[in-house]
C-alpha positions in Angstrom: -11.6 -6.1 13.0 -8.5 -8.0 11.9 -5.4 -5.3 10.8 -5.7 -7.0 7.4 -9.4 -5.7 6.7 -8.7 -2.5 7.7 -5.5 -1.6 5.4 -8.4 -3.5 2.8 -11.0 -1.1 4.2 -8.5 2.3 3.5 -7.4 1.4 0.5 -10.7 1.3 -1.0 -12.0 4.1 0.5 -9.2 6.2 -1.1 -9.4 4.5 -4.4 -13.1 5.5 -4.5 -12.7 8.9 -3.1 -14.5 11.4 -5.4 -12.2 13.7 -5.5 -8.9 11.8 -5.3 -10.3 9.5 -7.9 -9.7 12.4 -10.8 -6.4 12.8 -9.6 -4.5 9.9 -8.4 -3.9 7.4 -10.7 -3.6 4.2 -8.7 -3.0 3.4 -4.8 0.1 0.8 -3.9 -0.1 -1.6 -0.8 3.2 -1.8 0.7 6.7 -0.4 -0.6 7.7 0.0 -4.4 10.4 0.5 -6.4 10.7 1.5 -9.9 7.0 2.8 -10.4 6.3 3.7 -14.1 6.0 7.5 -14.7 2.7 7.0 -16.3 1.1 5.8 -13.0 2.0 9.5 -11.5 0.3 10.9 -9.4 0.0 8.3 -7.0 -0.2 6.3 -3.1 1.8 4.5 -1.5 0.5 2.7 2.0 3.7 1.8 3.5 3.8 -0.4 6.5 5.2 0.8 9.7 5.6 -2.5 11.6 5.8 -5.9 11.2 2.3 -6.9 11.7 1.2 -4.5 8.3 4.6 -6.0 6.8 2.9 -9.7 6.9 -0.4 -8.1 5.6 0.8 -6.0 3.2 3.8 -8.1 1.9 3.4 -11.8 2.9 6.1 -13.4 0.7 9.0 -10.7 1.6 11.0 -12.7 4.3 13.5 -10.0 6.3 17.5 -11.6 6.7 19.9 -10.0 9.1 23.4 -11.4 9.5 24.9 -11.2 12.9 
């Protein structure tokens, strides 16, 4: 199973979770800024590597200046 089906695979099941479905108002792939108050309470899946970085965010590009 590719990494990119799986973070797929979670995210559903929590968005169709019975009893987080009353309570949570949405689930977010990846980092966010600036998230409205109305979508509180809420989840954030946040990457912890690179490899869920290119699933999760594919057009965020990383710079680092030596």
């Amino acid at each position: 199973m590719k990494l990119e089906d799986i973070w797929k695979k979670i995210k559903t099941i929590l968005e169709k979770d019975i009893v987080l479905k009353d309570y949570i108002k949405i689930v977010y792939s990846g980092t966010r800024e600036n998230i409205p108050v109305n979508n509180f309470p809420c989840i954030i899946m946040e990457p912890t590597n690179a490899p869920e970085e290119a699933v999760t965010m594919p057009h965020n590009t990383e710079i680092n200046f030596t």
